[in-house]
N, C-alpha and C positions, 0 to 999 in steps of 0.2 A: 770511610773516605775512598772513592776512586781515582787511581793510581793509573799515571802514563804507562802503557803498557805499550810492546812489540809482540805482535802473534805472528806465527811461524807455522804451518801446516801444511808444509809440502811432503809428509808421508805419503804410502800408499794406503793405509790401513785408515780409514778414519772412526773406527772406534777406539783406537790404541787409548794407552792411559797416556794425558798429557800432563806434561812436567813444566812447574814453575821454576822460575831459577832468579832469585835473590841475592844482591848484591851489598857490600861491604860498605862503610863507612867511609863519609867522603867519595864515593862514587855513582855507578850510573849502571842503565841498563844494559848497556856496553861492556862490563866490565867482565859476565861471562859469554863475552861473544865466540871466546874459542870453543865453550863444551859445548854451546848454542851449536854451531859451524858442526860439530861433530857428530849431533844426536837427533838434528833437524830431520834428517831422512828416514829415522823410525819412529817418532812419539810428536804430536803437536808441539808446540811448545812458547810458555807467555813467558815476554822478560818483562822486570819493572822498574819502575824508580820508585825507589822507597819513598817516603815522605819526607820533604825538606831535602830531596836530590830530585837532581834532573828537573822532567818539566811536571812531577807531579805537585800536588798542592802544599803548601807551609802551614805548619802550625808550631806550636809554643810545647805543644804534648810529642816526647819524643819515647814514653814508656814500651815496652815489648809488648806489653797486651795488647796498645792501641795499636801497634805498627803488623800486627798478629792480625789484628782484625779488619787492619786495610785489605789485607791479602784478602780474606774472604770474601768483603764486600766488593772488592774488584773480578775475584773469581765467582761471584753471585754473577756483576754484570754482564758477566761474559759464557754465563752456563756451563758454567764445570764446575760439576759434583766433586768428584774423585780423583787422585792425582800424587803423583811423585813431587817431591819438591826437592832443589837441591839450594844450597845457602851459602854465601861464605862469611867466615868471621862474622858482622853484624847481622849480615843476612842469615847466618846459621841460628844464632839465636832467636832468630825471627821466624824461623823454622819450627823450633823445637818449642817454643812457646804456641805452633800453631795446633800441636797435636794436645794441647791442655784446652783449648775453644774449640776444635771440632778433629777429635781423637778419630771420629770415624768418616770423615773424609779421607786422611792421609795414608795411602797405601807405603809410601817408601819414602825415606829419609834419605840424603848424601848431607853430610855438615861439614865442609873445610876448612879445615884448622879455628877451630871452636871448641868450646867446650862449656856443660851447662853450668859456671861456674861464676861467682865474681870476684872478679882477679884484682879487685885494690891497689890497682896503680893507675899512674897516668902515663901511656904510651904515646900520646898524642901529642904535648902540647908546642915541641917543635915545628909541627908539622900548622897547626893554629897560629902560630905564630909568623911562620914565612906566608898563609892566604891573608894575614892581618896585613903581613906588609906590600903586598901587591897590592891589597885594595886601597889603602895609603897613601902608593905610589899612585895611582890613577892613570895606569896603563893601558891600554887598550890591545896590546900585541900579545899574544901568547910568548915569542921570545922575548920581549920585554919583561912580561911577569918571570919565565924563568930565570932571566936576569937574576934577578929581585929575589927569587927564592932558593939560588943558589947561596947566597951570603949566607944563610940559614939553615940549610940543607944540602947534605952530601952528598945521600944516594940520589942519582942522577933517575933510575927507574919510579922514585918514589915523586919526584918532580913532574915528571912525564906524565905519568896515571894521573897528578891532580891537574895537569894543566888540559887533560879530556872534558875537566868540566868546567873550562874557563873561557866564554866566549864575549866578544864584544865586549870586554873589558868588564866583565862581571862574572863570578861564583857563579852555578846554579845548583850550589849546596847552599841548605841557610845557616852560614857559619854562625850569629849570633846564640841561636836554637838549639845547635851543634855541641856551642861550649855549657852552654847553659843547663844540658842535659845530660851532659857526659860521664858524668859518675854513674845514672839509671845505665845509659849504654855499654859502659864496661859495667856494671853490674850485674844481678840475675837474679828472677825470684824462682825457686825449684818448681817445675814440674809432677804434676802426678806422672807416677810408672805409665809408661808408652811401651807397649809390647812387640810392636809389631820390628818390619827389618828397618834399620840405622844403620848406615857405613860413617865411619870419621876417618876423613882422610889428613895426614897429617903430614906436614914438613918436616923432614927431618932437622931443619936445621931452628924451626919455631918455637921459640915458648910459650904458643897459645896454646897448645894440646901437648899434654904430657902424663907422664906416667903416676904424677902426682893428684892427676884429675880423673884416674881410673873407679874409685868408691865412687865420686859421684857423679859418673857420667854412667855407671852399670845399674844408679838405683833409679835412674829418670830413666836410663832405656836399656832395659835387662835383655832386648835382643841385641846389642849393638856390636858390631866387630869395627875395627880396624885396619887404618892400610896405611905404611909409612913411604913416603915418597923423599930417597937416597938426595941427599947435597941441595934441598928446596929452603925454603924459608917461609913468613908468612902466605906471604902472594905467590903460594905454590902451583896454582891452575895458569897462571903469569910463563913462569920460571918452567916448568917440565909438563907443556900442556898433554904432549901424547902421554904420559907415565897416566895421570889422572882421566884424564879422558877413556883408557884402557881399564883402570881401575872401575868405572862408574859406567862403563859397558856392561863390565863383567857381574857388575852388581845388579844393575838393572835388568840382565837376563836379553841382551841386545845382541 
């Protein structure tokens, strides 16, 4: 599948190695526009919309292989071999699943609060619940839906981030597809050993990366180190963009 993509290559260098960047559940290509904003001026750089976000194509298949293999077929279309990729949460996974299809393309991993694990819960379904009830409602205003999704929803940041993807009175996530999948998406099938460099940058304040996910995040990527980012939460590239951003300079060699 090819994927809505944003290319960026206002470098100077244009053989640099260019970096995908992979976004989160329920989002868009937008979502890492801060590291995008940050890293634009030394490395090309593709964003995307996963499948069943944004404006890329829907499908019924929401597994990590197939969503692993979007990324390829979209970096076929666009003639990039080789490449940094950074992911967050969803996106991470979709990362680390990439280096299992094509190991020798990925020079360098960043994963944000991820872990190759699956985590047997349901984090979501309040969050499914307040875009059930905007569509319901049959809104058309962005403050109208968060109306709507306030009854439901506290954090005020977490409303915000989903009403990015609520335009003309429609999702351009495909919630159906979403919930229907969503055990595969918080789930994970392991990885063979990926040797190369992995950063997992984590929240300090998240329970998606933890100290409890250490075995099995060293036997999928036995080079991997860590970076914890002080008073953050999931949506920590959100919350302490320069912390992160400094971190995945530093790693990237920028």
């Amino acid at each position: 599948m090819n994927l809505n993509t944003r290319l960026q290559t206002e470098q100077s260098d244009p053989n640099a190695l260019p970096i995908l960047l992979i976004h989160g559940l329920f989002g868009s290509l937008d979502n890492l526009g801060v590291l995008a904003r940050g890293l634009k001026a030394d490395r090309p750089l593709i964003q995307v919309d996963v499948r069943n976000h944004g404006l890329s194509p829907r499908s019924d298949e929401m597994s990590y292989r197939a969503m692993a293999q979007d990324m390829l077929d979209t970096l076929d279309a666009h003639g990039i071999d080789k490449l940094a990729v950074i992911g967050h949460s969803m996106g991470g996974k979709i990362a680390m699943t990439m280096t299992a299809l094509a190991p020798e393309r990925i020079e360098q991993l960043v994963l944000v609060d991820i872990a190759p694990v699956d985590y047997r819960t349901r984090r979501h379904d309040e969050i499914f619940a307040a875009v059930n009830a905007v569509t319901a409602a049959q809104v058309q205003l962005r403050s109208e839906a968060a109306s709507v999704m306030r009854e439901i929803l506290a954090e005020e940041g977490v409303i915000q981030f989903l009403l990015k993807s609520f335009h003309e009175g429609a999702w351009r996530f495909n919630v159906p597809a979403l919930w229907d999948n969503y055990t595969a998406i918080s789930g994970w099938e392991e990885v063979p050993a990926w040797r190369g460099p992995a950063l997992f940058i984590r929240g300090e304040l998240s329970p998606y990366l933890d100290d409890i996910h250490r075995n099995a995040l060293l036997a999928q990527f036995p080079a991997a180190r860590a970076h914890v980012i002080a008073g953050a939460g999931h949506w920590v590239h959100a919350e302490k963009p320069d912390a992160v951003l400094r971190a995945v300079r530093r790693f990237l060699a920028l």
